[in-house]
N, C-alpha and C positions, 0 to 999 in steps of 0.2 A: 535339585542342584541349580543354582543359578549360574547364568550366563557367562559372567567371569570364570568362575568355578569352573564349567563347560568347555571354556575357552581354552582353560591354566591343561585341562583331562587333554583333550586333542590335541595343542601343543605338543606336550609331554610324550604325546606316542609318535609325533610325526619326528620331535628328535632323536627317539630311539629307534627310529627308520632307520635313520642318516649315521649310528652310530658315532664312533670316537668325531669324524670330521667338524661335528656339532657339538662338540662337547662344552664349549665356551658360551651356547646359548642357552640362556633361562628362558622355559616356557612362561613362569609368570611376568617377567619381562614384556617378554611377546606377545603376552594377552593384555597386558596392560595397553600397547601398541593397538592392537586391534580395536579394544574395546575405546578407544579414544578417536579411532575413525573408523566409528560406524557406517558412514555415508561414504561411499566410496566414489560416487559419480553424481550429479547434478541428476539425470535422471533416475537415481534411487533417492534420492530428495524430492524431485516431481512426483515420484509415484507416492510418500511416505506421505507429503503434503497434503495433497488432491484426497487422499482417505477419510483424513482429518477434515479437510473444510465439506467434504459430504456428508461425513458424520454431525456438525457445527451445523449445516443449512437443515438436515431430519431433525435435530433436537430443536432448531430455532422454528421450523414450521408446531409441532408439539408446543411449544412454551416461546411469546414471545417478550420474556425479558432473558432470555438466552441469548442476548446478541453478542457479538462478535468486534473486535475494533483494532485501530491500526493507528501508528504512524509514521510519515513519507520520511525517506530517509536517503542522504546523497553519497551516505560511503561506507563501507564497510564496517569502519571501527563506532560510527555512529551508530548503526542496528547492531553492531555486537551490545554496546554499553545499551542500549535499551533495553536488549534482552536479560541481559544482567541484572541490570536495575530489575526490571518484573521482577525474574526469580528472587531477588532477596525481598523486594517489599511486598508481594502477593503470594509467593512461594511456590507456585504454578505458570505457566507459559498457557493454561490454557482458554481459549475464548481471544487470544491474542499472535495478530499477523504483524508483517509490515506489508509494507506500501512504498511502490518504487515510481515514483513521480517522474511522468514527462516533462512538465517545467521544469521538475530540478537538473534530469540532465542534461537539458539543453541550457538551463543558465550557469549550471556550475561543472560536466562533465562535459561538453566538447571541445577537442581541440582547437574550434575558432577562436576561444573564450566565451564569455558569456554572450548567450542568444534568447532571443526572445521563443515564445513557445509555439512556435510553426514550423514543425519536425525540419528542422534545417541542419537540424545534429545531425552526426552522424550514427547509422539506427546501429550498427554494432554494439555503439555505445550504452546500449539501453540492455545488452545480452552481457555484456562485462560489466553492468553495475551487479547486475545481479548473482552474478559467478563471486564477485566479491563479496557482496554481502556473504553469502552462503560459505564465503572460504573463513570469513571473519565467525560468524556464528557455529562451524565445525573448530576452529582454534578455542573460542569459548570452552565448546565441551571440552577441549584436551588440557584446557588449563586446568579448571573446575576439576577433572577426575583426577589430573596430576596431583595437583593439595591435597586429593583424599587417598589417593595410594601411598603420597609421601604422611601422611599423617597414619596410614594404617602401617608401616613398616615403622614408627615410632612405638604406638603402642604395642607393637609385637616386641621394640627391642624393649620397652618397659616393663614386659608382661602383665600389663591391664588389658585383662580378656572381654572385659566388659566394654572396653572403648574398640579394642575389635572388633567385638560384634558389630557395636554400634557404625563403626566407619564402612565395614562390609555392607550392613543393609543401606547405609545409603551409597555404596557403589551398587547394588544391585539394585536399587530402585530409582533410580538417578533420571531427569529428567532433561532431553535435550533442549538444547536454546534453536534447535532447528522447527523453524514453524511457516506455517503457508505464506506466501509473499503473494500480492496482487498487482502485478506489473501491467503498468503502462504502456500499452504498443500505437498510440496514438491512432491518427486514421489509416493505417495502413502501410504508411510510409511507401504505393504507389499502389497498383493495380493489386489482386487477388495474387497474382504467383510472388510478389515483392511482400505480401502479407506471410503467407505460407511459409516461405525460404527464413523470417524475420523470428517469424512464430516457433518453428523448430529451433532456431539457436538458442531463445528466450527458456525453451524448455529445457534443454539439453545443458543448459548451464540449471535450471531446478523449478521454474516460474510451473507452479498446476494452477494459476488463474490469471489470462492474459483477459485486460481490459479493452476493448476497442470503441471508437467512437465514429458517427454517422458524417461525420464531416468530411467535403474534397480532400482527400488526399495533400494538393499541393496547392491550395488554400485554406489549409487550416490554421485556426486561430486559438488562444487559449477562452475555456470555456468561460470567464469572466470578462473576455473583451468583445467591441463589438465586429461587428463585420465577417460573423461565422455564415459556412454554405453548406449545405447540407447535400445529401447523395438521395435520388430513390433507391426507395425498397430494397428492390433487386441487386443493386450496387451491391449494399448493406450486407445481404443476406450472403452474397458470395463470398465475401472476407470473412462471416460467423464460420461459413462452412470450410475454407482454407483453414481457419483456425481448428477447428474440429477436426479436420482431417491429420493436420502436423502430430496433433495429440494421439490420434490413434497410430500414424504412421510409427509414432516412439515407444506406444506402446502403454501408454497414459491414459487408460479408460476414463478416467474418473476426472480429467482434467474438467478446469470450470472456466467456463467462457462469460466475461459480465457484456452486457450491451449498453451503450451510452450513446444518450439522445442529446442531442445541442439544439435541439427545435425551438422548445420554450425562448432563447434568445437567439434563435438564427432564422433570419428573414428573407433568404436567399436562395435560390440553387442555379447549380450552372448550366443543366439541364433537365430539359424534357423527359419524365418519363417515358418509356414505354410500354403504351396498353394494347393489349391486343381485342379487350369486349370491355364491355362497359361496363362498372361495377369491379375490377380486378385492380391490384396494389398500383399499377402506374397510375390507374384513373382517377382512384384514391387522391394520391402524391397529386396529380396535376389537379386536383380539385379545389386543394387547398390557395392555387396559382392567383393572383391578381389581374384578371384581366378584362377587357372590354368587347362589349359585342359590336363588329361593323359590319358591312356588306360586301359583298364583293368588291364591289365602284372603289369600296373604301382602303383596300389594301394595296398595301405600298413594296416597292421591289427590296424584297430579303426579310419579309415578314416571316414571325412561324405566327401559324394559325392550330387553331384547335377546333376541331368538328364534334359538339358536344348539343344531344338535343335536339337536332337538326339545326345549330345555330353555330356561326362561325364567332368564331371567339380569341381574342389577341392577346396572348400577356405582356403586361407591360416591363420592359424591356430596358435597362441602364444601361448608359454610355460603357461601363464595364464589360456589357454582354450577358452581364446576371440578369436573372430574373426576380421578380420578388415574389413573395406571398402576401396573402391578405392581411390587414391588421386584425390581430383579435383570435389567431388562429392556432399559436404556440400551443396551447394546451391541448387542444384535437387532435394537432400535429404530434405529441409528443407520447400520447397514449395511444394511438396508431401504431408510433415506431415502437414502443412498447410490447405492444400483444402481438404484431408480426414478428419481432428480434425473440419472443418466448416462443412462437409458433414454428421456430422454425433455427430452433437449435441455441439458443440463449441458454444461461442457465440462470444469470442474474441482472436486475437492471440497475442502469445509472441514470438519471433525472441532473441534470444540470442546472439547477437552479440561480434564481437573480439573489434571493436573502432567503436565511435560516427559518421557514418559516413550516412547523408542524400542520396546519392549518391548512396549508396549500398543496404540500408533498402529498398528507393524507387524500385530498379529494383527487388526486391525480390517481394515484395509489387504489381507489376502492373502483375506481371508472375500470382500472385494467382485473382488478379480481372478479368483477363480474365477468370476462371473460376468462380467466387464468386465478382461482383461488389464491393457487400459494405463491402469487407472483410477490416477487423479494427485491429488495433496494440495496444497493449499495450505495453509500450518500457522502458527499464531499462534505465536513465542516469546513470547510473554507476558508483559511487566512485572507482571503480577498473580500470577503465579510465584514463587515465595520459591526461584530457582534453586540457590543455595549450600546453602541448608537440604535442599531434593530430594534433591540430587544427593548431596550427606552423606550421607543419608540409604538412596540407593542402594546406595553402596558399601560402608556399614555393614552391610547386609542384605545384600549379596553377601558379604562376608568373614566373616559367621557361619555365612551357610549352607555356607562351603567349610569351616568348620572353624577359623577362625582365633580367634586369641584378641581380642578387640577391649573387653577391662575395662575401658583405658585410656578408654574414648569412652563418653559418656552421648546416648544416641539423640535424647533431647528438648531438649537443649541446641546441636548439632552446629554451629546459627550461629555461637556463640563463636568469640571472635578465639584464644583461648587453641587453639583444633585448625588453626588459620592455617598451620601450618606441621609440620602431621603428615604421615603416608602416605598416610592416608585424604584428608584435605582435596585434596591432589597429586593425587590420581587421582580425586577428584572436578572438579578445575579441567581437569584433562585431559580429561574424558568431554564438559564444558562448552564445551571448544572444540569439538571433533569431533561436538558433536550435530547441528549441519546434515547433515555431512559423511555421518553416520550414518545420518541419517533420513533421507536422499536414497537412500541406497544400498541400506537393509535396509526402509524403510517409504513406498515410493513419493511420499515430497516433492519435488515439485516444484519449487515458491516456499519458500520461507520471508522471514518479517516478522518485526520487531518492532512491535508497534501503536503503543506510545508513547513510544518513546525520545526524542523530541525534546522533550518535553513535561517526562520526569523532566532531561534535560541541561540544561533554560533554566532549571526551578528549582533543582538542585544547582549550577550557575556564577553563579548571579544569588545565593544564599546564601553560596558563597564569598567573593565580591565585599562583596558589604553588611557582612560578618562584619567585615573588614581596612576598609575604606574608610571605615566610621561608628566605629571604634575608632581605635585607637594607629597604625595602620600609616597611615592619612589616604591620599592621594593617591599613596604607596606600593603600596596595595594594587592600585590600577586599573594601574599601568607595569608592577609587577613581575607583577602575575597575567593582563596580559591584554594591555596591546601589545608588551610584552619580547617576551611569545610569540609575536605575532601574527608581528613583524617576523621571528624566526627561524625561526619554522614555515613562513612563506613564506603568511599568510592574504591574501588575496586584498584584503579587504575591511578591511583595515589602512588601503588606501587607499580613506577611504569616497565619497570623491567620485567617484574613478572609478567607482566598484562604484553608486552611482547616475547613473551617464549623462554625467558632467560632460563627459569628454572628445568621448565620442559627439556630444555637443550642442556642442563645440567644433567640431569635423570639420565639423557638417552648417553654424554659420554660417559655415565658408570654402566650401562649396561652395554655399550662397546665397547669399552677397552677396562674397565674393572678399578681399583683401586690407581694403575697410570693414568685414570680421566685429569685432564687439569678445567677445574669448575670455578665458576665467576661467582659465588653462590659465599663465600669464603665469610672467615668477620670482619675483611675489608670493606664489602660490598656497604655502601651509605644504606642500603633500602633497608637492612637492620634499624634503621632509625626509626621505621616505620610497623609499630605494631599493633 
């Protein structure tokens, strides 16, 4: 018997508990109700999630073009319509997350208005992106199952048993638009107890994979700008374990913690490790330090000194108070914070990188499996990327260095439309598709994102639009570039009234008050127009 069926049985006895008082309630009614809010708390989302993206990382170590992918999304009805779209154009949700972008909400979801990406949002704001999304993607499911309940009480009044069936199994096999989300918690947004208290809310609205990165707390910077500062080890490691701990506190065994390095582009820290013997994580960390050997004679009042070797040792020091590290050193640094952030409760890493580049992730990537085999990538595709210009760029420096003639191509120029339709640009478009695929295969990617794509589409279609609609094209521009399509492409949300509740909110007043429901649903309603 399936679920619904299950659902309709226990009903059915619980109102003949309550006899006559309940007389006006239908159990299939009420199972319809049910079965359209499966998920009834954010934390039975975290736990349903976290199963899933364990199950996703065991199949992805077995087979790695099993990867997994996502994209960053700034509101609710934007991950509902994504998942939508999946289901109808792939027919499954699965191998596919979203991604809740620290830049996005701090450029688009704080109440200062937009801010740049140095947690200066407000961090609640990053626990109610994510309650939304999840409330949008649980309205999904109840729209989706409403169409098919309303479509199964059709074929019942037609008596085609055969579209019964049919509408039944796909109520009973019905696949939720609820899927892992990998949330952003930036660096902590203050100490380990401001991590922990941030991390529980994150959960508790549905997030089983909170992202964190290695950066100050309250000099962080977004991981494509410059002037990032990094924390030792230790710092590090107490915010993995605050985060570990929220998850078990909730009850979230299976929750997944990623770790994210900004080393590779951060040159800085604000302090001193601390080591206690030589050779241990601080000593590590202060190894990589830039500094100079003097003497005693040589040291000046408010120096820090380092006693390394038997050799007194200065790091050099900026009017800021920062210190630097060596040039040359991101990469050491970066596979360090690596294989410690796995050793010690990670469960997946983030590499931060300057360009899209297979070649370079991979050699970072194999440095850390020699000490951690199945160490796994979560990896920005990056709208901060000038991807066409890269990858131009690539395949120009691959075809000189095989020998080819390449006079026709000026290297510093390769955006040009004018190489749109050369060899080069071709096989750079080609590398372009295949870089997941790639970097799944050759450099232990796991996940792949893009952080902002929804952010660059709302303002390249909103520019299109304005462009045609305030000029010559008038009210042209809105049919021809946006419902023509909607209706042909099959959007969803062409019909905007369903896609906000209408109907649903039809259904539930006939199963409250019966044939007196007054419904919006009528042959007034325009969205008839739309079939």
């Amino acid at each position: 018997m399936s679920a619904y069926q299950n659902e309709i049985k226990a009903l059915a006895a619980l109102k003949e508990k309550h006899g006559s008082t309940w007389s006006a309630i239908n159990p299939e009614y009420a199972a319809r109700m049910r079965i359209q809010n499966r998920f009834k708390t954010g934390l039975d989302i975290a736990k349903y999630t976290a199963a899933i993206m364990r199950k996703d990382m065991a199949e992805y170590d077995a087979d790695s073009s099993v990867y997994t992918q996502s994209l960053g999304c700034w509101h609710g009805f934007i991950g509902q319509q994504k998942l939508i779209s999946i289901k109808k154009h792939l027919k499954t949700t699965n191998k596919r997350y979203l991604y809740l972008s620290g830049w996005m909400v701090a450029a688009l979801r704080s109440d200062f208005g937009p801010l740049p990406d140095q947690s200066m949002h407000e961090k609640t704001a990053v626990s109610s992106l994510i309650e939304e999304l999840y409330t949008f993607l649980r309205q999904a499911d109840a729209r989706e199952l409403d169409l098919l309940f309303t479509a199964l009480d059709d074929a019942r009044n037609a008596g085609d048993k055969a579209k019964e069936a049919e509408i039944q199994a796909q109520i009973d096999n019905f696949e939720t638009h609820v899927v892992p989300i990998i949330a952003d918690i930036d660096a902590g947004f203050g100490n380990a107890e401001a991590t922990y208290l941030l991390a529980k809310k994150m959960i508790e609205a549905g997030a089983c994979c909170i992202q964190i990165e290695n950066q100050v707390s309250d000099e962080k910077q977004c991981g494509h700008q410059d002037g990032k500062v990094t924390v030792p080890h230790e710092d590090f490691l107490a915010k993995i374990n605050a985060v570990r701990y929220a998850f078990l506190e909730l009850g979230v065994d299976d929750g997944v913690i990623v770790a994210r390095t900004d080393s590779l582009g951060a040159g800085l820290t604000k302090q001193i490790a601390v080591t206690r013997e030589e050779g241990d994580l601080g000593d590590k960390y202060n190894s990589f330090l830039d500094c100079e050997e003097i003497s005693p004679a040589e040291m000046k009042n408010g120096d820090v000194v380092l006693n390394r070797n038997g050799k007194l040792l200065r790091p050099k020091r900026l009017a800021s108070g920062l210190f630097q590290f060596r040039k040359g050193t991101g990469e050491d640094r970066c596979v360090l914070d690596c294989i410690t952030s796995l050793q010690n409760g990670a469960d997946l890493l983030w590499i931060e990188t300057e360009k899209p580049h297979v070649g370079q992730i991979k050699g970072m990537v194999d440095r850390i499996r020699e000490v951690i085999p199945n160490a796994k990538l979560v990896y920005n595709n990056s709208p901060s990327f000038n991807w066409t210009l890269n990858f131009r760029q690539q395949v120009f420096d691959a075809m000189a260095a095989e020998g080819k003639d390449v006079s026709a191509y000026d290297r510093t120029k390769l955006m040009s439309v004018d190489y749109d339709n050369t060899e080069l640009a071709q096989i750079a478009d080609e590398k372009i598709r295949t870089f997941q695929r790639d970097g799944s295969a050759q450099a232990g990617i796991f996940h792949h994102l893009i952080t902002l794509p929804t952010y660059h589409t709302a303002a390249l279609s909103t520019d299109n639009l304005a462009k045609g609609y305030f000029a010559e094209e008038g009210m042209l521009a809105y049919v021809k570039g946006v419902q023509r399509q909607e209706l042909r492409q099959g959007i969803a949300c062409v019909k905007h009234q369903n896609m906000a509740g209408s109907d649903i909110g039809d259904n539930h007043k006939e199963y409250f008050a019966g044939e007196a429901a007054l419904k919006a649903g009528g042959k007034d309603n325009t969205m008839n127009q739309f079939h």
